[in-house]
N, C-alpha and C positions, 0 to 999 in steps of 0.2 A: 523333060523326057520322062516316062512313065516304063517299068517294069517290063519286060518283053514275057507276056503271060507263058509259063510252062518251060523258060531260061534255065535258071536254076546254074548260070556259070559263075555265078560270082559265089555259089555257096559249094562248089565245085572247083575250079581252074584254081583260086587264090590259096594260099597259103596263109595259117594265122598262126603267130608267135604267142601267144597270148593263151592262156588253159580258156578252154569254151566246155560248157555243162557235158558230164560224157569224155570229152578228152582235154583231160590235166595237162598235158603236153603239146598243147594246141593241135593245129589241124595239117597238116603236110598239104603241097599243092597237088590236084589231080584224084585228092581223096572227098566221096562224097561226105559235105557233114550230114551226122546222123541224126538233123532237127529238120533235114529238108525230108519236105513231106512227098509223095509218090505222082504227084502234081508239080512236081520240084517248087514249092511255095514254104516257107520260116513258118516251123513249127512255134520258134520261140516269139516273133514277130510280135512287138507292144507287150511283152514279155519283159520282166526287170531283169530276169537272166538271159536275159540276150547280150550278146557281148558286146562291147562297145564299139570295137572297129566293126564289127555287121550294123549298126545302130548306123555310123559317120558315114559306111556307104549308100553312094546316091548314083541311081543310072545316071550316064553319062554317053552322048554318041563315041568320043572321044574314046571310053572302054566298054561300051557293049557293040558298036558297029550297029552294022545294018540287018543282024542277024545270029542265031544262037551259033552257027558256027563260025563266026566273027568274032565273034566275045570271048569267047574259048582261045582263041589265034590271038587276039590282041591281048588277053589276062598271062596267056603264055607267056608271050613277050613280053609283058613287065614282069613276069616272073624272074625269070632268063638275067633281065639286064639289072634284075634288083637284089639277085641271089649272091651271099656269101661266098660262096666256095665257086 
């Protein structure tokens, strides 16, 4: 499966634990990263500071769905069922 052009939910919906260029404190869920470009396309992308788990993500039907407001819905839901508190 190939990138849903103009998505931008996984650099969006997910949440990163992990400091990424810009925020030391990783990324909260729901907050746009501020590498995605106005095209919602990785600024950092083939980037050495690209972060690692943005690196090990690969589209998936499974978490992007059939569509940008599926991926949203379905990133939600592992949100949800994977969160701490």
């Amino acid at each position: 499966m190939q990138c849903r052009m103009s998505c931008g939910a996984c650099c969006i919906a997910i949440s990163i634990s992990s400091p990424i260029p810009g925020m030391p404190s990783g990324k909260p869920a729901g907050v746009r990263c501020p590498h995605l470009t106005k095209e919602n396309l990785c600024a950092l992308f083939g980037k050495p500071e690209r972060p690692e788990i943005c690196s090990r993500l690969a589209p998936a039907r499974e978490f992007c769905g059939e569509s940008r407001e599926e991926a949203f819905a379905r990133i939600d839901e592992i949100e949800r069922a994977t969160s701490p508190t």
